[in-house]
RODO-2510 file (C-alpha; in nm, 4 decimals, decimal comma):
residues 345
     n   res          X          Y          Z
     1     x    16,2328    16,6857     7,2974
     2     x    16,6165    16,5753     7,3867
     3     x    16,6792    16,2465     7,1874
     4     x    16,9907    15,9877     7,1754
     5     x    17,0021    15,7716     6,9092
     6     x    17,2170    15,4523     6,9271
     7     x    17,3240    15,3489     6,5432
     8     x    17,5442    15,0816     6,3874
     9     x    17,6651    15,3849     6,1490
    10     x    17,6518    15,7275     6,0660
    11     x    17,7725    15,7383     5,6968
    12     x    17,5434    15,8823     5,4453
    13     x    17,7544    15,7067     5,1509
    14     x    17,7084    15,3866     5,3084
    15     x    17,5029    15,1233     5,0335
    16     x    17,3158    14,9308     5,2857
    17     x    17,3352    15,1978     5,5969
    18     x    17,2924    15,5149     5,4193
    19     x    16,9407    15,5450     5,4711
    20     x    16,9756    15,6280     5,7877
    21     x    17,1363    15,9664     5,7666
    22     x    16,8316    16,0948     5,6103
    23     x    16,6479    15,9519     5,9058
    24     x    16,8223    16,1510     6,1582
    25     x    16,7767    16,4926     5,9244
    26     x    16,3711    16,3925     5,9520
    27     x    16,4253    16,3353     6,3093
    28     x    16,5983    16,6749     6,3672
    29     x    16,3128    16,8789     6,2306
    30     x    16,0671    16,7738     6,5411
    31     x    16,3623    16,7408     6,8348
    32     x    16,5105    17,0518     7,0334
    33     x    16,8744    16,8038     7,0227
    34     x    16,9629    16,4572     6,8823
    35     x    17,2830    16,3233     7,0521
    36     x    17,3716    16,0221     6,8181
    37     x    17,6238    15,7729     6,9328
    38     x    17,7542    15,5207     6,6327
    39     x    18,0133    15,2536     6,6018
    40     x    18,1539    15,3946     6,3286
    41     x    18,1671    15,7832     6,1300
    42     x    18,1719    15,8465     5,8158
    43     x    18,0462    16,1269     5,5625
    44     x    17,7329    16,3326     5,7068
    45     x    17,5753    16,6627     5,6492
    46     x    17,3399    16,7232     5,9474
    47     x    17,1357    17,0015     6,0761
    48     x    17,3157    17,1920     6,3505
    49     x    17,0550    17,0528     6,6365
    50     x    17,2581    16,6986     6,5800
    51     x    17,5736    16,6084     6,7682
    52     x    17,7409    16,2899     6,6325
    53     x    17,9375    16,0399     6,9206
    54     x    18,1790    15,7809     6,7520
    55     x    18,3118    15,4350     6,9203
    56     x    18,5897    15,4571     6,7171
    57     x    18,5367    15,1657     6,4947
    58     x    18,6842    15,4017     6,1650
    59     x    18,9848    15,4088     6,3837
    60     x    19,0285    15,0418     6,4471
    61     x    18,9808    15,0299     6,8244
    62     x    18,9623    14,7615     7,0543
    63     x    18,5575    14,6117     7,1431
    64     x    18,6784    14,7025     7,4972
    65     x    18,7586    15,0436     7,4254
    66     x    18,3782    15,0528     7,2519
    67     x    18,1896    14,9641     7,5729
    68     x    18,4048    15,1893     7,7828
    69     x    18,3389    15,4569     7,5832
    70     x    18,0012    15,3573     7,5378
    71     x    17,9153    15,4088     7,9061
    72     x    18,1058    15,7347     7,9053
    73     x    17,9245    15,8756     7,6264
    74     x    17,5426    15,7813     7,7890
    75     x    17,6593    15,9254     8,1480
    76     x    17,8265    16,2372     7,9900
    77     x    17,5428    16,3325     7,7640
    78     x    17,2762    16,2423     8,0441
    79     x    17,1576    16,5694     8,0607
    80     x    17,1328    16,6171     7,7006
    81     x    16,8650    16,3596     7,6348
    82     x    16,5379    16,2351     7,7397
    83     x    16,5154    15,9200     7,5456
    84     x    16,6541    15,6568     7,3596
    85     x    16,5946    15,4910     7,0376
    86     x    16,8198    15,2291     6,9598
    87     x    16,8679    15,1502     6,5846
    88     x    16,8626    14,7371     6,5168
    89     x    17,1277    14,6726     6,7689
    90     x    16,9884    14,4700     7,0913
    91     x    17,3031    14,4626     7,2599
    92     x    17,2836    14,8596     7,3230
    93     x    16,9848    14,7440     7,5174
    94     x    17,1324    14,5014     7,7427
    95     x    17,4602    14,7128     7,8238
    96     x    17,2681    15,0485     7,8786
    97     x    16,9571    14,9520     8,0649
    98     x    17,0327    14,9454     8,3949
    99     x    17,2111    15,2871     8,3829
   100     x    16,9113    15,4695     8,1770
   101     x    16,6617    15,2925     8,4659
   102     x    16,8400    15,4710     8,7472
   103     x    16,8575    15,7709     8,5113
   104     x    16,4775    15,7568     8,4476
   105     x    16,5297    15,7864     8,0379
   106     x    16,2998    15,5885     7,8103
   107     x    16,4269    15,3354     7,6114
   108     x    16,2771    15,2286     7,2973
   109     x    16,4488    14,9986     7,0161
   110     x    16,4005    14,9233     6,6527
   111     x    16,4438    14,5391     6,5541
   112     x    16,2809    14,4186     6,2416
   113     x    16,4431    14,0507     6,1365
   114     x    16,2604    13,7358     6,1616
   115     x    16,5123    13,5670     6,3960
   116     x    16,5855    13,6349     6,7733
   117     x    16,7598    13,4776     7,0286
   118     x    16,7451    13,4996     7,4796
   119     x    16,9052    13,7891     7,4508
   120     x    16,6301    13,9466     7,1752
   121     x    16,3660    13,8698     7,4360
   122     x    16,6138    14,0219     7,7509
   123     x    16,6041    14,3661     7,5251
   124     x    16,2285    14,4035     7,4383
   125     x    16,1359    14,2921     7,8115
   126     x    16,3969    14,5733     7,9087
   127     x    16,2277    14,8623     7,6724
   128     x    15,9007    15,0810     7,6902
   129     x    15,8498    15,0189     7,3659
   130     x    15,9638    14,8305     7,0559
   131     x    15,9170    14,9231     6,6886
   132     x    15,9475    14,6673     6,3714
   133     x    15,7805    14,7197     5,9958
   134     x    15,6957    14,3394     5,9901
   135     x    15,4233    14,1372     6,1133
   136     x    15,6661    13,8450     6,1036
   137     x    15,9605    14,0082     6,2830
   138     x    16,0556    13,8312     6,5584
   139     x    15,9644    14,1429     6,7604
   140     x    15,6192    14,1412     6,6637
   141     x    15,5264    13,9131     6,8818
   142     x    15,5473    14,1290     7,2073
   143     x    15,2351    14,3344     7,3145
   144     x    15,4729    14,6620     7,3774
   145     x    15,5704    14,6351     6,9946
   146     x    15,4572    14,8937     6,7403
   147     x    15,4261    14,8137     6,3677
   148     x    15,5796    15,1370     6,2075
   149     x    15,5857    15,2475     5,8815
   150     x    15,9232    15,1407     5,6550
   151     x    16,0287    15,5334     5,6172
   152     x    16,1102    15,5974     5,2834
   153     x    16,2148    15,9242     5,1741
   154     x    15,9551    15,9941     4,8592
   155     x    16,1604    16,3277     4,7317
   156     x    16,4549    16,0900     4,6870
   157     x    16,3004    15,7996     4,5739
   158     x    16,0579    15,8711     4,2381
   159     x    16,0299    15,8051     3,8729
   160     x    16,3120    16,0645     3,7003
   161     x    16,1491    16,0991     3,3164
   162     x    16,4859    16,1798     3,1921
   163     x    16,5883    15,7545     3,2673
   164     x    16,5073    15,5247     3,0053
   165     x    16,4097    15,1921     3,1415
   166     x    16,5883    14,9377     2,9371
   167     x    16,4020    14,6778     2,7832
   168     x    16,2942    14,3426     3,0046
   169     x    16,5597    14,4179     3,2369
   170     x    16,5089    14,3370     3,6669
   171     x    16,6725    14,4204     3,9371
   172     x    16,8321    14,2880     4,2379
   173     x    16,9461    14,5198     4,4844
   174     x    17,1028    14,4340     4,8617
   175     x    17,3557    14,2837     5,0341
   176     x    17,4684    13,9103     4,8700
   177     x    17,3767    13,6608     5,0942
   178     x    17,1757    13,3097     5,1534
   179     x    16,9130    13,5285     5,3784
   180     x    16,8163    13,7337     5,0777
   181     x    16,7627    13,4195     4,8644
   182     x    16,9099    13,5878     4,5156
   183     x    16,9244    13,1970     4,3877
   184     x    16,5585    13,2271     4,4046
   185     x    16,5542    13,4537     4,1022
   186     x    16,8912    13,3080     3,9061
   187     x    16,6019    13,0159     3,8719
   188     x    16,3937    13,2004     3,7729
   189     x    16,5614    13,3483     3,5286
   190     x    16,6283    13,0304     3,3859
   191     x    16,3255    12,8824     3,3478
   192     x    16,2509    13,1719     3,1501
   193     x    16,5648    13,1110     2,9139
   194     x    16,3967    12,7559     2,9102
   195     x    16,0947    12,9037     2,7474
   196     x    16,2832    13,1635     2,5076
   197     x    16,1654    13,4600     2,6976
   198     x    16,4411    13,7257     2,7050
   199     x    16,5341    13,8819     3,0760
   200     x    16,8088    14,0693     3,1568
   201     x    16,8944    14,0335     3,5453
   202     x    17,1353    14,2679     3,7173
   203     x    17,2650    14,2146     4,0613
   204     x    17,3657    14,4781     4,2698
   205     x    17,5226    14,4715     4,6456
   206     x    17,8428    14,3110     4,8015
   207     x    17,8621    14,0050     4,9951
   208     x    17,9910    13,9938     5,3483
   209     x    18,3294    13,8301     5,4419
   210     x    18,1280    13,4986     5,5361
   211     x    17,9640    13,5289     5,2235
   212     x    18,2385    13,5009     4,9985
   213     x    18,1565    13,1176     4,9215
   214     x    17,7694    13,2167     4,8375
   215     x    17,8886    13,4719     4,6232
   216     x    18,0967    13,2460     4,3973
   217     x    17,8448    12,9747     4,4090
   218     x    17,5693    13,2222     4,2797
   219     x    17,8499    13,2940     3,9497
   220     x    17,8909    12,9347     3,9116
   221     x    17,5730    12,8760     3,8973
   222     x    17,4786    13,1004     3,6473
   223     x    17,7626    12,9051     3,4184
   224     x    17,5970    12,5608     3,5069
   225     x    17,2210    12,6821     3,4051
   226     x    17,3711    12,8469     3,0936
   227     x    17,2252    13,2429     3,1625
   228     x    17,5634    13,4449     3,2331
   229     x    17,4902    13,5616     2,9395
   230     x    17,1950    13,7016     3,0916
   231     x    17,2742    13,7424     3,4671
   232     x    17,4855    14,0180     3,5201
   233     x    17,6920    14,1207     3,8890
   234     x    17,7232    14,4013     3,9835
   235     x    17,8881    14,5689     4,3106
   236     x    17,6822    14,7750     4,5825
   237     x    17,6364    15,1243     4,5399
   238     x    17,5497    15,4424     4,7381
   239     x    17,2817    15,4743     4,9088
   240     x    17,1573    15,7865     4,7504
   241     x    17,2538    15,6920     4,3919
   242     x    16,9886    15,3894     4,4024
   243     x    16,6808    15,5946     4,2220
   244     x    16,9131    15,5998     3,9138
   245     x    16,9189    15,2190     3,9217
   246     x    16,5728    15,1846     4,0188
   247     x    16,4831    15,4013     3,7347
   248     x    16,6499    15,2169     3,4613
   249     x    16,4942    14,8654     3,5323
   250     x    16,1328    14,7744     3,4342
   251     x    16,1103    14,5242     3,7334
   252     x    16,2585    14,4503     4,0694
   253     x    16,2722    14,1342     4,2601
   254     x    16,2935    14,0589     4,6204
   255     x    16,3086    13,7315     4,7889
   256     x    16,3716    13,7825     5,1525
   257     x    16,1617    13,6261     5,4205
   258     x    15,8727    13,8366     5,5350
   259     x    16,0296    13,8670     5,8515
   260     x    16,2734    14,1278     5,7372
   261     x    16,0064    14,3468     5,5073
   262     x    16,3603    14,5397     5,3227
   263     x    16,3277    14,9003     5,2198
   264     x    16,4675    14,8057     4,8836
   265     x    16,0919    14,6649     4,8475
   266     x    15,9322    15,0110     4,8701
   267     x    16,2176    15,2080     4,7086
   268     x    16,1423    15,0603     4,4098
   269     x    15,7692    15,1100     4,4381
   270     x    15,8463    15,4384     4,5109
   271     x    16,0296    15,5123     4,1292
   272     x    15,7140    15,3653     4,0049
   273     x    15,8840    15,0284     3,9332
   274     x    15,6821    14,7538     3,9144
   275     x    15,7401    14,5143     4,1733
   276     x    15,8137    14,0856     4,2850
   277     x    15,8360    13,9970     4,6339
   278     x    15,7088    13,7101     4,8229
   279     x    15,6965    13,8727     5,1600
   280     x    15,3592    13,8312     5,2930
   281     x    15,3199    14,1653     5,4838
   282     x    15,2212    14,2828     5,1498
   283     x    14,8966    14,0260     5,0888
   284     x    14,5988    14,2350     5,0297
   285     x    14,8037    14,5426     5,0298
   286     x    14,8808    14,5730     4,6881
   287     x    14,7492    14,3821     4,3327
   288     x    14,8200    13,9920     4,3546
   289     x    15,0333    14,0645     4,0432
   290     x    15,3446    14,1468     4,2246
   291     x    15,3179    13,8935     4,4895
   292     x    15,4903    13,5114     4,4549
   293     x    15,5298    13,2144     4,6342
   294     x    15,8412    13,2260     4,9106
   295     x    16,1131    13,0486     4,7715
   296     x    15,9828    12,9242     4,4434
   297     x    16,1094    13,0150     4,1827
   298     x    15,8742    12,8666     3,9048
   299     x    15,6105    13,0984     4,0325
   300     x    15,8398    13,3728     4,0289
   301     x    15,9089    13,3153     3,6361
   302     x    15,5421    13,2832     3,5573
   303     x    15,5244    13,6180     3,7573
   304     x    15,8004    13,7649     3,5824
   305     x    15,6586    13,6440     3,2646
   306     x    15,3508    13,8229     3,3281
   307     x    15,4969    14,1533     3,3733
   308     x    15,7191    14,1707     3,1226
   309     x    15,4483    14,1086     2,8794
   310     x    15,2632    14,3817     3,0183
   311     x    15,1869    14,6949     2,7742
   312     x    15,3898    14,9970     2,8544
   313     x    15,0977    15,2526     2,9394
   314     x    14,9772    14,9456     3,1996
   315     x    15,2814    14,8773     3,3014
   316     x    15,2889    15,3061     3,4197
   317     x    14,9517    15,2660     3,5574
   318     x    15,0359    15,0271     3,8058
   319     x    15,3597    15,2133     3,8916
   320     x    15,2280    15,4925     3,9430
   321     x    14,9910    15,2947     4,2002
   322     x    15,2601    15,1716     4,3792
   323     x    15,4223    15,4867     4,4476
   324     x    15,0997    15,6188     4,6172
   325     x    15,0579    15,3091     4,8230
   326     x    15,4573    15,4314     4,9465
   327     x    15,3205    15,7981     5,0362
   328     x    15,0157    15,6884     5,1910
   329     x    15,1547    15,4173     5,4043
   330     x    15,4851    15,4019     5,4268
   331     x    15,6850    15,8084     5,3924
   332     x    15,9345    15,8909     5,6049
   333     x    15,7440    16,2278     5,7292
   334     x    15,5074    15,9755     5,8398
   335     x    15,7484    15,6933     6,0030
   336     x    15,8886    16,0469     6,1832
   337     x    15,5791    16,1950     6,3032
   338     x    15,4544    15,8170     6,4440
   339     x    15,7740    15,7252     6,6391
   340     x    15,8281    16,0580     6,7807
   341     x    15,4972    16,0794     6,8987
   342     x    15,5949    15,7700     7,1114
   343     x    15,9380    15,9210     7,1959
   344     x    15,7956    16,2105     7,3461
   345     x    15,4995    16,1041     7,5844
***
């Protein structure tokens, strides 16, 4: 099989993108070529089978100069591929369509968020088929729409013995902003401070430019509720240096809507740490325990209560759970095998 893959980034030290590089490495083992085109280049280490195509973004050129040199890449690489698989990015879609129809290629796209638009609905009717993790993407809706597994690389992501978890500490890991609902567990936290139950919470990821204003809000309001003490910030980190955090936290917390279903979620599973989310994808999946209400945040504190109170060889038991659940369900050998399979027909 002769793949091109269409990718916001190629950058293996990217904190919220770096997943991906290990993607394409998966990818490689089952494709005769991967042609990648990306807006921007980074670091990478791929197998010689994979060609990487910039836009030119990491040199600061024009959006002009990306769409011409979009179209030259997918007409000079036409005989190097068979199929696409666009990455999150609709607009790929709607700019490359009518060329890859005259040039007989499949096009396939992965969009997992719980919002769409016209244009959302102009991509998916444009594509053979469309893969999303979540029930509640926006995708999901469509009958040509696969649910996939999340892909998480299990090798990477496990419980390292040598890492001490510290002590009632939870974690917060991904990008700073009102979509991922972080205020959800600053409350949290201080209902628990309310109740004299100690909790460490540690924050880490960046905030986008348009962010800035949530960001400072979220450090006022730590002040106002009287837990900076106890809420601590901290910036984003590389993708591949996340186990290490994962590993030193007894619990992690996610609060984004179920329509997004973030990797973060599993990651954590996947280092056997126990778990708080309140995305609904995961209802009769896994123990009731680790599941709380969207957006309330005195049901996550009773949760988080719960946990924390948990005895240690329990609290292992259940990790250890989760991280099967990962491997069974949701690997990245699997995610690979499943979406090629559909790539290749």
């Amino acid at each position: 099989m002769k793949l091109l893959i269409i990718t916001q980034k190629v950058d293996r030290n990217d904190p919220i993108l770096g997943f991906f590089h290990r993607w394409i490495i998966e990818f490689a083992k089952h494709a005769d070529h991967i042609s990648v085109i990306c807006l921007e280049q980074g670091e990478y280490n791929l197998p010689k089978n994979v060609s990487i195509h910039s836009l030119g973004k990491e040199n600061g050129v024009s959006r002009l100069q990306y769409i011409i040199q979009f179209y030259r890449y997918i007409w000079s690489l036409r005989n190097e591929y068979d199929a696409v698989f666009i990455h999150m990015n609709q607009e790929y879609v709607l700019l490359g369509a009518p060329l890859w129809k005259l040039l007989r290629k499949k096009v396939t796209m992965w969009r997992n968020h719980h919002f769409g638009t016209m244009f959302t609905r102009i991509a998916v009717a444009l594509c053979e088929k469309v893969f999303c993790t979540s029930k509640y993407s926006f995708t999901a809706r469509f009958k040509k729409t696969v649910i996939m597994p999340v892909g998480i690389d299990t090798d990477l992501f496990k419980r390292d013995e040598t890492i001490v978890r510290t002590s009632n500490s939870i974690l917060f890991l991904g990008r700073i902003s009102p979509v991922k609902r972080p205020d959800i567990l600053i409350g949290a936290i201080a209902l628990l401070k309310k109740k004299n139950i100690s909790a460490e919470a540690h924050l880490y990821g960046d905030p986008m430019l348009q962010d800035k204003r949530y960001f400072e809000f979220l450090k006022q309001k730590t002040q106002d509720l009287g837990i900076a003490e106890s809420v601590h910030f901290h910036s984003g980190i590389l993708n591949e240096k996340t186990p290490t955090v994962y590993n030193q936290h007894e619990l992690f917390v996610n609060a984004s809507p179920s329509g997004m279903y973030d990797k973060t979620i599993f990651e954590a599973m996947a280092c056997e740490s126990l778990i708080l989310t309140s995305n609904k994808n995961l209802y009769g999946q896994i123990d009731s325990s680790f599941l709380f209400e969207e957006g309330n945040k005195k049901d996550l504190s009773e949760k988080l209560k719960h946990l924390l109170e948990l005895p240690t060889k329990e609290r292992e038991r259940y990790g250890r759970i989760l991280r099967s659940y990962v491997i069974e369900r949701h690997g990245l050998a699997l995610l690979s095998t499943k979406l090629l399979g559909y790539l290749d027909n």
